[in-house]
N, C-alpha and C positions, 0 to 999 in steps of 0.2 A: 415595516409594512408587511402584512398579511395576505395569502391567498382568498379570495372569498369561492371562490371555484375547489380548492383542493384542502383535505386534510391536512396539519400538519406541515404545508409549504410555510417555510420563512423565509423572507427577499433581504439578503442583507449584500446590500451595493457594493463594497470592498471585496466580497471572493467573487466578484463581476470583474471588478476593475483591474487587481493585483494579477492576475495574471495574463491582462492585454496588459498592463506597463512590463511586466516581466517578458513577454512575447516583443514586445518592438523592442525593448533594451536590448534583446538575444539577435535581434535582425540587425542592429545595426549594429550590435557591438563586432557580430561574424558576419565581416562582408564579403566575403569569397566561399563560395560551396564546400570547399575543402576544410574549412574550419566549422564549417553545417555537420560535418561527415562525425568530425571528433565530438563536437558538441553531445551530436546524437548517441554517442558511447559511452560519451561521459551520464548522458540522463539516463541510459540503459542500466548500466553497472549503480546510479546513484538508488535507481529503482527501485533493484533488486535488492539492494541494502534495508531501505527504507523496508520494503514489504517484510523481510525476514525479522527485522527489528519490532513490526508490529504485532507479527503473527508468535515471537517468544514472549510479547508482551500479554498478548489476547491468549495463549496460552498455558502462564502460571498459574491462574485460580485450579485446573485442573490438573496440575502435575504430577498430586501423589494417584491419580486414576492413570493415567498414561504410564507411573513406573511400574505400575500394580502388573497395569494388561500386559508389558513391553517384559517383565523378570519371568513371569510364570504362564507363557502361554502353553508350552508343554504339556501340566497335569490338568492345567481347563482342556483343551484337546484330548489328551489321553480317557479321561473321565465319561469325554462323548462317545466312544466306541463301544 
């Protein structure tokens, strides 16, 4: 199903759903605040992975531009003076 209000919106039911089942599995599975605490470290740290994992992936197409800029900034620099 479609927005008819918005460009581009797609309604697809499941990334609705999977993470309220995912959210009460997490509540009930940690039923004391103290395993809330770890839980939350654990998603911080899983986070942080994920994002660095995408961000080498979103990355690659440009890599020989980044070795280019990152070996010789020196004589680009020097050149401006």
């Amino acid at each position: 199903m479609t927005s008819a209000e918005g460009y581009g919106q797609i309604y697809v039911g499941a990334v609705n759903w999977l993470p309220m089942i995912v959210t009460l599995g997490l509540t009930i599975g940690f039923a004391k605040s103290d395993n809330f605490a770890e839980a939350y470290g654990i998603a911080v740290s899983l986070t942080m992975r994920m994002t660095s994992a995408l961000l080498f992936i979103a990355m690659l197409p440009i890599k020989e531009l980044l070795l280019c800029l990152f070996r010789c900034p020196y004589p680009l620099c020097r050149s401006l003076r």
